[in-house]
N, C-alpha and C positions, 0 to 999 in steps of 0.2 A: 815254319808253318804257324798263322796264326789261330789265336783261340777259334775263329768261324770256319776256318778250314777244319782243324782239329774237330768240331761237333759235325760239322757235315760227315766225317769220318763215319762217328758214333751213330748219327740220324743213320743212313745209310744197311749200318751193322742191323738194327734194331729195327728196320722196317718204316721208318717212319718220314713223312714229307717234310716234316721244318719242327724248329723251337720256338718258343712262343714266352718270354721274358719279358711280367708286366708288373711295374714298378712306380711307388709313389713314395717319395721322400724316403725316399733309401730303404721302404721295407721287403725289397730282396735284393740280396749284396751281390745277384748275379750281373744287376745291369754294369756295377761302377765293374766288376773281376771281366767281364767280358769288355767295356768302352776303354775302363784304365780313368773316367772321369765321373764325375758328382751329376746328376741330374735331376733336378729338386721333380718339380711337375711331372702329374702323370704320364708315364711316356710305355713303349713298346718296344722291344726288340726282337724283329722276327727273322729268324736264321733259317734258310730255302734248303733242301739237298742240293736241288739241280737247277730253282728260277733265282729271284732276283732277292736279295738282303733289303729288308728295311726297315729304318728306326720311324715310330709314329712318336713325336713331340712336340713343346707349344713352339710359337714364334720364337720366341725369348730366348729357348735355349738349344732352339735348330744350328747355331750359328757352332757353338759347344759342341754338340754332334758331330757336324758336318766338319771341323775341326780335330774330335780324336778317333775320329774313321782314316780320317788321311794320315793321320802318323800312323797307325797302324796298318797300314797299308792294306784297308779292304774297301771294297769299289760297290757300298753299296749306297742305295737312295734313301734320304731323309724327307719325309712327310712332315708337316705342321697340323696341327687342327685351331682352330679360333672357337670356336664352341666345343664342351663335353659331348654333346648331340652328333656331334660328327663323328667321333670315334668309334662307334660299333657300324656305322656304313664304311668304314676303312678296314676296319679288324673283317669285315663281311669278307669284304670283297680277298684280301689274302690267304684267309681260312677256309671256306669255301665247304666244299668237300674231303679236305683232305686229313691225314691221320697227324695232330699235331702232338708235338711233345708240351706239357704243361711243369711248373714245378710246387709238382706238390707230390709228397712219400705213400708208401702202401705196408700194408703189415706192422704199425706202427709199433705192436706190442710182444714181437716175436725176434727172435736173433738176424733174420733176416731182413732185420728192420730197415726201412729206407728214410725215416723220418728227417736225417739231413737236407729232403728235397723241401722241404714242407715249407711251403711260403707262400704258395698262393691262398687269397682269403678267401673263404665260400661262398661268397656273393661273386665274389668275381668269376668263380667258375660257373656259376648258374647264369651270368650275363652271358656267354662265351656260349655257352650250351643253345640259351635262346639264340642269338644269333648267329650261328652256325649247327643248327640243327642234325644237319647231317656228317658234320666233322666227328673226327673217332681221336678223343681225345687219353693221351698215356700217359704216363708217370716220367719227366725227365732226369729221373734218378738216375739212371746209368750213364745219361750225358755229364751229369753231373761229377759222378768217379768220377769217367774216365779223364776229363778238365784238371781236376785237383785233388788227384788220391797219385800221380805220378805228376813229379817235375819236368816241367823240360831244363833245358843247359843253362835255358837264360833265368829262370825262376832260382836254379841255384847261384847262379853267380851273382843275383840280389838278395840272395842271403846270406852268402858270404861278407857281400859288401857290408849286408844290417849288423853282420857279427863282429866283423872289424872294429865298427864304432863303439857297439854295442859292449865290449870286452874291454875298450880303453876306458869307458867311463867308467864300469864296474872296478878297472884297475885304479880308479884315479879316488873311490870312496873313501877311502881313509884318508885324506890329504884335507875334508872340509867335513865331513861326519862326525860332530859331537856328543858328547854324552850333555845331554841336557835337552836336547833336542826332540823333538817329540814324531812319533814314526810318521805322522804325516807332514811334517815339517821336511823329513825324506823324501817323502813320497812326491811332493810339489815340486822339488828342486832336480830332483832327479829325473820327474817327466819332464822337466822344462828342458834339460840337455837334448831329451831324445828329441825334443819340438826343433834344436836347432838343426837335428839333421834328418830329419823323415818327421814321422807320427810316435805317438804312444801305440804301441801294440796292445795292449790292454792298461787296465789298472795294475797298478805294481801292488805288489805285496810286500809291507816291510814291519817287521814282526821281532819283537824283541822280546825273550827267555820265553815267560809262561805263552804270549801269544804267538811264539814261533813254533807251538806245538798242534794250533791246530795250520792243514797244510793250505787253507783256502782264507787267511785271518785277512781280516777286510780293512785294517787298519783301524786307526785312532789318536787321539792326541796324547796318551800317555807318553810321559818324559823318557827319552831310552835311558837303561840304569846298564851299570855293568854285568855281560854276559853276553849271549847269545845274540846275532843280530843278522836273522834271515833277510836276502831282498832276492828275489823273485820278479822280477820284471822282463821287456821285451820292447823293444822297436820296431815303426814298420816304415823299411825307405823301397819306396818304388810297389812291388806287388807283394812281399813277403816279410813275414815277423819273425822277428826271433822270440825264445824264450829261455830264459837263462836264471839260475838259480846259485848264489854266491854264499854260503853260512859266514858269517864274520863272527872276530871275539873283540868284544870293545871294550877298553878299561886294562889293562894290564894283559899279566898271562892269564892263560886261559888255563883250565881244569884237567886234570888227568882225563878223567870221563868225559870233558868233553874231546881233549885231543882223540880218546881211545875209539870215541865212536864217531869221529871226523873220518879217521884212518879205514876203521873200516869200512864203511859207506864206501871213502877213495877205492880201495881196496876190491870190495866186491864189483864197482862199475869195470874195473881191468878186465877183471873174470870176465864180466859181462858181454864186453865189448869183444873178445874174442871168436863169441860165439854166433857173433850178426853177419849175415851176408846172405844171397839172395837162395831162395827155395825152404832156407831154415823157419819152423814153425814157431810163430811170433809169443810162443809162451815158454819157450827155453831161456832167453835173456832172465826172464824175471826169476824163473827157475830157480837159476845162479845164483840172483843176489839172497832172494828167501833161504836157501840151501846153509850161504856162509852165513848169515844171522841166525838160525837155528841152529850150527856147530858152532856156536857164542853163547850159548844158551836162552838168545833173546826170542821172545813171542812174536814172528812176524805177524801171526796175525791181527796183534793187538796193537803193535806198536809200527808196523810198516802197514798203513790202511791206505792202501790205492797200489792203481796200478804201477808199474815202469814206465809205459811215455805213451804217448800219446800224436796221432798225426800232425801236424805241423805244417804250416805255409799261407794260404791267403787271409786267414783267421786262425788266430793262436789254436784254437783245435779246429783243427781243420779236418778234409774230409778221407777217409781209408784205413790201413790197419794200426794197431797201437801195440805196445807192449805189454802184457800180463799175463801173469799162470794162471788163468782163465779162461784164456783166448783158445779157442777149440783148432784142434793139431790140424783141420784144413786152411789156417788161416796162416798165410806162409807170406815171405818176406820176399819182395819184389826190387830189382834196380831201379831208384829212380824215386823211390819212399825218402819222403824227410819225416822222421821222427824224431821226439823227444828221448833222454833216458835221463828218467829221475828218482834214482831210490830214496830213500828218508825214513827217518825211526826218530821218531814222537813220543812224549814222555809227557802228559796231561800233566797240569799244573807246575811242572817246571821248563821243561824246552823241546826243541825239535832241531831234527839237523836234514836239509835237503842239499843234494848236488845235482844239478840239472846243465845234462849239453844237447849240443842240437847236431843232429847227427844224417848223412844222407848214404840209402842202398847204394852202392856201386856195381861194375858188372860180377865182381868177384871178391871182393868184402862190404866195407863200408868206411865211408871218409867223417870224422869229427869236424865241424863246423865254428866249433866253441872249445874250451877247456875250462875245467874247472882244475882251480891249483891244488896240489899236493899237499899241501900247509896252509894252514886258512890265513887268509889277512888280516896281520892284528889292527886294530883303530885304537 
């Protein structure tokens, strides 16, 4: 089933006539996650329950269109407009009367928040408004979930495949990672693998002792010295990222303290992991790990600051439930969730140590995606 079947599903559920996905130079990621391609010019994607599918775009890039509709094997019509002035007599005539879905969030500042939908600009809904006056227009957050807060077969087994690579490179860092080298001197070379085989999933993070203590360090040129040497990165081949988190020790042996709080990080993600599978309430995991660093005597709260993971798949956080003792006991673990698990203990002014893998619900536990090794890699 693909994505337009899947939303008519959702439309359907929800009461509502079509989708409505309007997009200029990539500012909502829904067109390329629904086409699977790049569509620079203002364009339209409007998804029917029961008439007809169609993309509104320029000449130029009708051809684009009408091209990754066919791989995708959905049979809908592509429109062109040659003037701007044309596009709201086209958007008229589709919209009409009918109850469309828009994507834009509700409740922006309450737990029930929907602001992941949030992309359409306010002018553009005030265009949409004027000319369709009598359209009853909704919030496409829930099309939204239900799209990308569950995988399908084929969304994991591209991120299997991202993991694959993504794990050999990681494995392959100590073989050209120098001390002298300065962290974004990492950072450049290391996106540039992921460039030979998909995307950069995001910016990588690569963070050496004192900057590996905060967990979001944005890089810089300082030269890596001996110690600690976080990389934090992710690739994206086909529709899904990975994100994966590696502590290295560069320069000799590493430290008692640091081996001792490597181990147990390792250590508590085991715990962790045993407790994941589907109906279990998404703030047990984290439970765990907070539990075994508090019987260490350590401050989770001062020294583990975030959660355990995080959604995961067409955008490094992506859209559904995440891990943390936080997360209120209705908020429960479903087949078919990829999430992150990444515990970490931070140590301001001198290091940080994170383990992050990528992890998916199954019908009756949950399957690891990634590994992080038992013994850090020396460089």
């Amino acid at each position: 089933m693909n994505l337009f079947q899947r939303a008519k599903e959702t439309l359907a559920e929800i009461g509502a006539d079509a989708w409505l996905i309007s997009c200029v130079e990539g500012n909502d990621i829904h067109s390329k996650f629904i086409l699977n391609v790049n569509i620079h010019i203002r364009h339209y994607i409007f998804i029917s329950q029961k008439g007809k599918d169609v993309v509104i775009t320029c000449p130029m890039e009708k051809p684009m269109a009408e091209k990754a509709l066919k791989r995708l094997g959905v049979d809908a019509e592509v429109k062109d407009f040659t003037r701007a002035a044309d596009i709201p007599v086209m958007l008229k005539d589709l919209i009409k009367d009918q109850t469309v879905a828009l994507n834009f969030g509700e409740n922006i500042f309450t737990p029930q928040t929907t602001a992941y939908a949030e992309f359409l600009p306010v002018g553009e809904l005030r265009e949409l408004q004027k000319i369709a006056p009598k359209a009853k227009f909704i919030s496409a957050a829930k099309i939204i979930y239900a799209l990308r807060s569950i995988k399908s077969p084929s969304d994991i087994k591209d991120l299997e495949e991202a993991a694959k690579i993504n794990i050999e490179i990681l494995e392959d860092i100590p073989n050209w990672v120098k001390l002298g080298m300065t962290e974004n001197d990492v950072k450049r070379k290391l996106e540039s693998k992921y460039m030979q085989y998909g995307e950069v999933g995001f910016p990588a993070i690569i963070a050496n002792n004192a900057n590996a203590a905060d967990p979001h360090h944005g890089g810089s040129d300082k030269k890596i010295e001996k110690g600690v040497l976080l990389i934090d990165s992710g690739m994206k081949k086909d529709r899904m990222t990975t994100d994966i988190t590696w502590t290295y020790w560069i320069g000799g042996e590493p430290t008692e303290k640091f081996l001792e709080i490597y181990h147990l990080i390792y250590d508590a993600k085991q715990a962790s992991f045993k407790t994941i599978k589907p109906g279990v309430k998404a703030n047990i995991p984290d439970q765990i790990i907070r539990k075994m660093f508090a019987d260490q005597g350590i401050d989770h709260m001062k020294h583990y600051n975030h959660g355990l993971g995080h959604p995961l798949g067409y955008v490094v956080h992506d859209i559904g439930i995440g891990l943390s003792a936080r997360m209120p006991d209705e908020a429960v673990l479903t087949e078919g969730m990829v999430i992150t698990h990444e515990p970490g203990l931070y140590w301001q002014g001198e290091w940080g140590v994170r383990l992050e893998d990528d992890f998916v619900v199954t019908k009756d536990s949950m399957k690891l995606l990634t590994y992080c090794p038992k013994d850090p890699f020396l460089i």
